[in-house]
C-alpha positions in Angstrom: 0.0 0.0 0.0 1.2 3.6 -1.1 1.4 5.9 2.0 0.8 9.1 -0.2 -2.5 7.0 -1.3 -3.3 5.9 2.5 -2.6 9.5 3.7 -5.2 11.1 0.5 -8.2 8.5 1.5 -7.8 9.3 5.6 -7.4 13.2 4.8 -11.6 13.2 3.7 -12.3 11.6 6.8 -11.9 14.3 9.5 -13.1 12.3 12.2 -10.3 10.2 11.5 -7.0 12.2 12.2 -8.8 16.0 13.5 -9.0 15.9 17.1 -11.4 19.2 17.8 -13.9 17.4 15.7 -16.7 16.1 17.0 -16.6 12.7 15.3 -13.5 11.9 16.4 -14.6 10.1 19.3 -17.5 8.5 17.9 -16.2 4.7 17.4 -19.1 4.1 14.9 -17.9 7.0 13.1 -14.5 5.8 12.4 -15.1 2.1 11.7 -17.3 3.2 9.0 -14.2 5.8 7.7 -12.0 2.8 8.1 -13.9 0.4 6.0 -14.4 3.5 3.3 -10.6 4.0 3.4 -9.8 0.1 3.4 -12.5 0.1 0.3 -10.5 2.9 -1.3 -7.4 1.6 -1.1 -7.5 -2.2 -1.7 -10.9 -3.4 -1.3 -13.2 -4.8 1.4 -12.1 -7.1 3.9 -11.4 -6.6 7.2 -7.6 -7.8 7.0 -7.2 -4.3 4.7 -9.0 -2.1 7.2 -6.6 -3.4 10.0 -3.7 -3.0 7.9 -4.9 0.3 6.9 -5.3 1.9 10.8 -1.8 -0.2 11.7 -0.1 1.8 8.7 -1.9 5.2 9.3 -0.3 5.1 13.2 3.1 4.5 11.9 2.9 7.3 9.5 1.5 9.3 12.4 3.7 8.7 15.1 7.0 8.9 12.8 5.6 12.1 11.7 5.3 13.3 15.6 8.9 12.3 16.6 10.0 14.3 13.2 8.3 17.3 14.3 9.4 17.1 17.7 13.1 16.7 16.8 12.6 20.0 14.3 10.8 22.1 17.1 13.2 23.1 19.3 12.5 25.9 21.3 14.5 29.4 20.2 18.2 29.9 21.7 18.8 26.2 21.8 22.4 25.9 20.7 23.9 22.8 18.3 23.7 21.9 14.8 19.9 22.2 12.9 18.4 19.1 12.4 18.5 17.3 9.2 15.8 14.8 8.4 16.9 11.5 6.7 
């Protein structure tokens, strides 16, 4: 599965990745944007839906510990950091 097509199908679902909307906590909600997302992507079983949250929280999360490492607050001293 492409991660730029993952990331386009979860970015039409707001409830699935925007935490001040007021889906995002309604589990019947996102099961349904999963299955549409899974659909999207490689078809209808559950193994794709699964496959499709377990890849969209590694994308996530690897996108949080970049951002962290290239927010450092203003005055720290040492070299800029350079993503891989």
């Amino acid at each position: 599965m492409a991660d730029e097509a993952l990331i386009e199908a979860v970015r039409l679902f707001s409830c699935l990745w925007q935490t001040g909307f007021k889906e995002y906590k309604d589990i019947k909600a996102k099961e349904n944007a999963w299955k549409e997302v899974a659909t999207k992507i490689s078809g209808k079983n559950d193994k794709s839906r699964k496959d499709c949250i377990r890849r969209w929280k590694n994308i996530r999360d690897r996108f949080v510990r970049e951002f962290k490492k290239t927010n450092r607050p203003t005055g720290t001293e040492g070299l800029p950091y350079k993503p891989n």
